[in-house]
N, C-alpha and C positions, 0 to 999 in steps of 0.2 A: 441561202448559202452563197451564191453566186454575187449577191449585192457585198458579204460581208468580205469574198475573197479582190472583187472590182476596189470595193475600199483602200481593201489594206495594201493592195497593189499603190492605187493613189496616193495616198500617205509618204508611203515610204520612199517612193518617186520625188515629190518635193523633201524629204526629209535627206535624202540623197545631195540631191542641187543647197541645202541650205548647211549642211553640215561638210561632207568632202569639197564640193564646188564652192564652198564659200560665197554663195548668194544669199544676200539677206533681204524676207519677206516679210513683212509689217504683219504681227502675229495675227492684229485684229481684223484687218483687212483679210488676211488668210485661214481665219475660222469662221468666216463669215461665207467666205468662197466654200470653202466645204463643207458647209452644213447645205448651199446651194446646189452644189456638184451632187450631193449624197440623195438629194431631194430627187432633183434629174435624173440618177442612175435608176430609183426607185419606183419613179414614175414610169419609165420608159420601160423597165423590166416588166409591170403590173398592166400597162397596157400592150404592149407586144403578148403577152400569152404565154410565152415561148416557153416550155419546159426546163428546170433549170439544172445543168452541165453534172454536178455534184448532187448527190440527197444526205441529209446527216446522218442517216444510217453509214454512210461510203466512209465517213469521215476514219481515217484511222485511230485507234484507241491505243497506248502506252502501254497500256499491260491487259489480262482477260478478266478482273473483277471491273473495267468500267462497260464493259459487253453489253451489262442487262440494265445499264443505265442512260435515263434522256442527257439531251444535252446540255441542259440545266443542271439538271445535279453534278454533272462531272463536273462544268466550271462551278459551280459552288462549292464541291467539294476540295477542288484547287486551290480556289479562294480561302476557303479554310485553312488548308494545310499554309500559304504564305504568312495569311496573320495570326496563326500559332507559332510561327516561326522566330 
């Protein structure tokens, strides 16, 4: 959980700088960097040990019928509801 919130942190940070700040980042060169970066975060998390901040139990749920479900199904079931949409 803690690599997928470090991500999306990242992400958005450049996505920030390339859209309001108007810097422009060579797409290829820059998904190349993050699939590097993402490697790094993952390895560094898997070797430190370190217990991680959040559990997806913690995760907050929208309403009390996703309660008794994994985290998979809620997004699948999300995923659903969009491409029925």
């Amino acid at each position: 959980m803690d690599a997928v919130i470090l991500f999306d942190g990242f992400i958005n940070g450049y996505f920030k700088w390339m859209v309001i700040d108007n810097i422009h980042i060579d797409g290829k060169k820059w998904s190349a960097f993050l699939v590097r970066r993402r490697v790094d975060i993952d390895h560094g998390m898997l070797t430190s040990k370190e217990a991680a901040l959040p559990s997806i139990g913690r995760i907050p749920c929208e309403n009390g019928t996703e309660k008794n479900q994994t985290m998979e199904q809620i997004i699948s079931n999300r995923l659903m509801k969009i491409l029925d949409s």
